[in-house]
N, C-alpha and C positions, 0 to 999 in steps of 0.2 A: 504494500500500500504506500503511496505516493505520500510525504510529509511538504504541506505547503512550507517555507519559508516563512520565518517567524516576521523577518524584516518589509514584506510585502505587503500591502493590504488589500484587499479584495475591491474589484472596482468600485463596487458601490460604496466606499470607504474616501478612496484619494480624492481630497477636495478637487473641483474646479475652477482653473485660474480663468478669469476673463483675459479676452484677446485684448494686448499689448498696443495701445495706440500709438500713433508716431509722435513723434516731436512738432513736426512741419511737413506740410508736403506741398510739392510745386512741379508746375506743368506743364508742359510749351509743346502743344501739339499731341504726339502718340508720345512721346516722353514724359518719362514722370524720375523726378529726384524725392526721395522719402528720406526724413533726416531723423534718428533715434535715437533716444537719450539712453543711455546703460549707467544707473547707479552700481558704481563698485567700490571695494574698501579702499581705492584710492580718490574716490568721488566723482563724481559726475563726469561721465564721456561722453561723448556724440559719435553716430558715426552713420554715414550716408549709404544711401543703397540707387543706382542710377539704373530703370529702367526704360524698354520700349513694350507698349502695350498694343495687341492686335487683335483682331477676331480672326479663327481659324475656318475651317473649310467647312467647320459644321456650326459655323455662328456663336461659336463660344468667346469668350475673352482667355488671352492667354496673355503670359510678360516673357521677354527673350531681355538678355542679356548682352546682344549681336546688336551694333548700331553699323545702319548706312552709312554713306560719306552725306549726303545732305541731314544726317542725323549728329552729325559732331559739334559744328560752331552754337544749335540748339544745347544739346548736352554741356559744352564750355559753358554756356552762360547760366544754365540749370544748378551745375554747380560752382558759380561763382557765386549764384545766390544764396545759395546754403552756405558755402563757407563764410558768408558776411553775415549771416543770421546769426550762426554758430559763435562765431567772433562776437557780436554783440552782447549776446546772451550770456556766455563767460565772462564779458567785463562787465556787465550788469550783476552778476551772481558775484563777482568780486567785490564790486565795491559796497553791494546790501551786506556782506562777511565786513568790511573793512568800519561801515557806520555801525554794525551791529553790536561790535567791539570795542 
């Protein structure tokens, strides 16, 4: 006879996490930049995710990873916008640390 693992818990046991929303997200056209915050023990990180979003042959939505050539100078500026948010948003998180003290 099979002995569950004491460490596991039966599904109907592990809490459910709600889906992760993003930080920002921004769009120019089929492109999409998504910017995400990760709280870790050395404190808050960002970090970007640069897709292209399309409908497939059976009318689905899918995201690819693969940018055209007229999908580049889009995507530059995608994320130049994120990284100027991201920038802001740490000197702003800085300096509410620096009054708060």
């Amino acid at each position: 006879m099979a002995q569950r693992n004491n460490d596991q818990q039966p599904a109907s046991e592990v809490p459910q996490q709600t889906p992760k929303r993003p930080f920002r997200e921004f769009r120019c056209g089929a492109l999409k930049a998504v910017v995400w915050q990760n709280d870790t023990r050395n404190g808050v990180m960002f970090s970007t995710q640069l897709v292209r979003i399309y409908k497939d042959e059976a009318d689905e939505w899918q995201e690819s990873h693969s940018l055209g050539f007229d999908d580049l100078l889009p995507a530059g500026k995608l994320l130049d916008t994120a990284h100027t948010v991201i920038i802001r948003e740490m000197q702003e998180r800085a300096e509410r640390q620096r009054n708060a003290a």
